[in-house]
N, C-alpha and C positions, 0 to 999 in steps of 0.2 A: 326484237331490238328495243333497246329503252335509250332516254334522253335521258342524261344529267341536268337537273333544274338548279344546280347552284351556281355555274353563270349568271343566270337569269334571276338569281334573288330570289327564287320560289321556293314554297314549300307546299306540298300537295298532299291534304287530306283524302284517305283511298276510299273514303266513303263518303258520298252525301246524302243527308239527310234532307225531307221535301216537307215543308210545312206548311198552310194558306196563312194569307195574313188574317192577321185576329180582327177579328170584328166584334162592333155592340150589338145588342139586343134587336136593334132596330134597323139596322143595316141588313142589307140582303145580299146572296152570294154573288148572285150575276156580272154586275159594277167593275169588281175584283178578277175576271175574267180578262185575260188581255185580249184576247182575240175575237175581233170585232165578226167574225164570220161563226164562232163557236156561240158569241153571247148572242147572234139575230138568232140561229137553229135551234138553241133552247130555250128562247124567250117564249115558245108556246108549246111547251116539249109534253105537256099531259093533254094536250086536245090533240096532239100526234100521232102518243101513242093511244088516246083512245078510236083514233081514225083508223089506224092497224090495227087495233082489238088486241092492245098488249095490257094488259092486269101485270099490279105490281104487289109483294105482302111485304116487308119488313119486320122481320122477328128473331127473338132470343130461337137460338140452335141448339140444340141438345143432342152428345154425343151420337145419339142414332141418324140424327136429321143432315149432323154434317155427315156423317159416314155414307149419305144417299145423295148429299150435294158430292160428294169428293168422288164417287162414279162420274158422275156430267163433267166437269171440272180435268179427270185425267184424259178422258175421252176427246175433248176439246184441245187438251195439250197435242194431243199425239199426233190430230188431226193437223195441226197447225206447224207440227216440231217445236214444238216450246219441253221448256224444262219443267217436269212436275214438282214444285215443289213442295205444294201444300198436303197437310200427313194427320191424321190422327195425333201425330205424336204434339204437334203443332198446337192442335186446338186443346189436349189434353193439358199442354204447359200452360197455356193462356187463360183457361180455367181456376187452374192451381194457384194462381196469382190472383184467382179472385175477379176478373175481367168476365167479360159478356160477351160473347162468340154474335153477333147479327148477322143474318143473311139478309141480303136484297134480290129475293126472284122474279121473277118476269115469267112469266106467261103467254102465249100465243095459242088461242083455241085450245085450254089446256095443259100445252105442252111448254119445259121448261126450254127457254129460248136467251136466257141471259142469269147474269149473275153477277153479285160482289158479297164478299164478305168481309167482316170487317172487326177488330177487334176492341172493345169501347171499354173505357177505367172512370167509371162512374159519369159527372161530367165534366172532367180533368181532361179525359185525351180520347181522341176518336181516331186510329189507326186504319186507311184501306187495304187489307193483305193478301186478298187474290181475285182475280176477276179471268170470267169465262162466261162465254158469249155463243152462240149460232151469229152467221152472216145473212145478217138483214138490210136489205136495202130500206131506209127511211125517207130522205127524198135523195134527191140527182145534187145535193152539195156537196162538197168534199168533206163538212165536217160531222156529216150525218149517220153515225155510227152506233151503235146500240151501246158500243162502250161508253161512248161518253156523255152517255144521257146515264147510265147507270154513274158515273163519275161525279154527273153532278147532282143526281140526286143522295149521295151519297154527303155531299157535304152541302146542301139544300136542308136535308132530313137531317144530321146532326149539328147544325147550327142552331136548327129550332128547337131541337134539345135541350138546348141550352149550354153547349158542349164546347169548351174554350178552346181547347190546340186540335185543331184537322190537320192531319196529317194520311201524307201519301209514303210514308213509310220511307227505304233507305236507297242507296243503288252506288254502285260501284263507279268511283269518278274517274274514266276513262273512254269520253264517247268517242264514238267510231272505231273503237278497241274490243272493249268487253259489256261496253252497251252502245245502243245504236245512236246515230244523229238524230232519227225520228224520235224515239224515247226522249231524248232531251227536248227537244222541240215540242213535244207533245203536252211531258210540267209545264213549261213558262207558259204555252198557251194558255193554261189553263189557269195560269196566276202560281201557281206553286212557287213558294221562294227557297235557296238552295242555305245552308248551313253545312254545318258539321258540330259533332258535341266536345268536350272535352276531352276524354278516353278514346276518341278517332284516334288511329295511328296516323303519323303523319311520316309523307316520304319525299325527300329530293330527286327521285326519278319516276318519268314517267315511260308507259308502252307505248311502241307507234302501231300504226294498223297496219295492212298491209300493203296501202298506197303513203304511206310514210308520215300519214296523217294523225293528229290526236286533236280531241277539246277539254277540255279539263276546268275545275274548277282551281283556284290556288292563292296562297297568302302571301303578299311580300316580306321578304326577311328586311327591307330598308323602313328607315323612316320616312322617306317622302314615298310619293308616290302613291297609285294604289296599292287597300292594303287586301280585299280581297275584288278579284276579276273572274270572269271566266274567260281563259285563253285559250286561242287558234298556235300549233304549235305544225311547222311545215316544213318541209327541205328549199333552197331558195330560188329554183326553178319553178315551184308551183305558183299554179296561176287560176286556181277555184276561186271562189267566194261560201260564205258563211253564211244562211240561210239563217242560224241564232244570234249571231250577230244585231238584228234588230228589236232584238229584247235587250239591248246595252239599258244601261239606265247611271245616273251620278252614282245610286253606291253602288253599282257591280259591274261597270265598265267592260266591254269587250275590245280585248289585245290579242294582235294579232303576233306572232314570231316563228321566227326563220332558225334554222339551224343548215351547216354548211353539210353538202355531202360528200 
């Protein structure tokens, strides 16, 4: 089932784009982190992992090297039910363009136990375009996950680079649809800010989920008002609450709406 958004003055870009905010030279990633529980568990994230004995390399891949990360990588999908996306065919295009394929592996007494890759255009743009993991326990917090120590060193290591747009790449804007409410919750933690580019399609309707539920990002067609929010879109019996909601901010406001059933 889909909502008509032109009641509502909406228009809704079917993809978003995740970008951190830009930083100086002199600035560090942390700060930029919204989540006050993420930035205390990476505030000492390399005497961590050197307490678990996890060894980290960061290096140019070359078609062999991905083709023996992308075993670990499918195996992890399958393990988890995720969708495999990442392909040879991938890394062969990203090449072709002239781009540097990075890996960031992890280690555990040898064994590969994490991962991100990442595709970098000189240092113009630093892409994250797949990540796969073994389940480790780091400590008893909630935000203490392998993933997101590799997340942030991920844009830790290419800040220092020297490297101007970090980017978390793109996702389909329809959370609790066709991507989760954690998945969004997980960006803003992290500081990611949402966009769209020019060439995004844009659509006046959006999917509900299967509790009748959507989040979306979207642009108003009026002149007052907001002109981009992220909105809660719900039948008018419901009576949840919005967990992202507390990432509102003046410019990307969280709106909430009702539609009749």
């Amino acid at each position: 089932m889909t909502v008509n958004l032109e009641p509502y003055h909406l228009t809704r870009p079917e993809k978003i784009r995740w970008r951190f905010p830009s930083l100086t030279p002199d600035e560090s990633v942390t700060p930029h982190i919204l989540s006050k529980g993420l930035r205390k568990f990476l505030s000492n994230v390399d005497e961590l992992l050197a307490a678990k004995q996890i060894t980290w390399t960061l290096e140019e891949l070359s078609a062999e090297q991905f083709g023996s990360w992308l075993e670990y990588y499918q195996q992890k999908m399958l393990e988890n039910q995720y969708d495999v996306i990442a392909s040879q065919e991938w890394f062969a295009k990203k090449t072709a363009l002239g781009q540097k394929v990075l890996g960031l592996l992890m280690y555990q007494q040898g064994k590969l136990v994490g991962s991100g890759i990442f595709a970098v255009n000189g240092t113009e743009k630093a892409t994250f375009a797949f990540k796969a993991t073994d389940r480790l326990d780091l400590t008893n917090t909630a935000n203490s996950s392998l993933g997101a120590v590799i997340d942030y060193l991920f844009l830790r290591e290419m800040h220092q680079r020297g490297i101007q747009l970090l980017s978390a790449g793109q996702s389909r804007n329809a959370f609790g649809v066709v991507n989760t409410l954690g998945y969004l919750d997980y960006k803003l933690r992290f500081g990611y800010q949402p966009s769209f580019g020019s060439k995004t399609p844009l659509s006046s309707e959006v999917p509900l989920g299967e509790d009748g539920t959507v989040v979306f990002y979207a642009q108003s067609t009026l002149a007052t008002g907001p002109q981009w929010a992220l909105y809660a879109l719900t039948p008018t019996n419901w009576t949840g609450t919005w967990e992202v909601a507390r990432f509102a901010t003046e410019a990307c406001p969280f709106i909430s709406l009702t539609y009749p059933l």
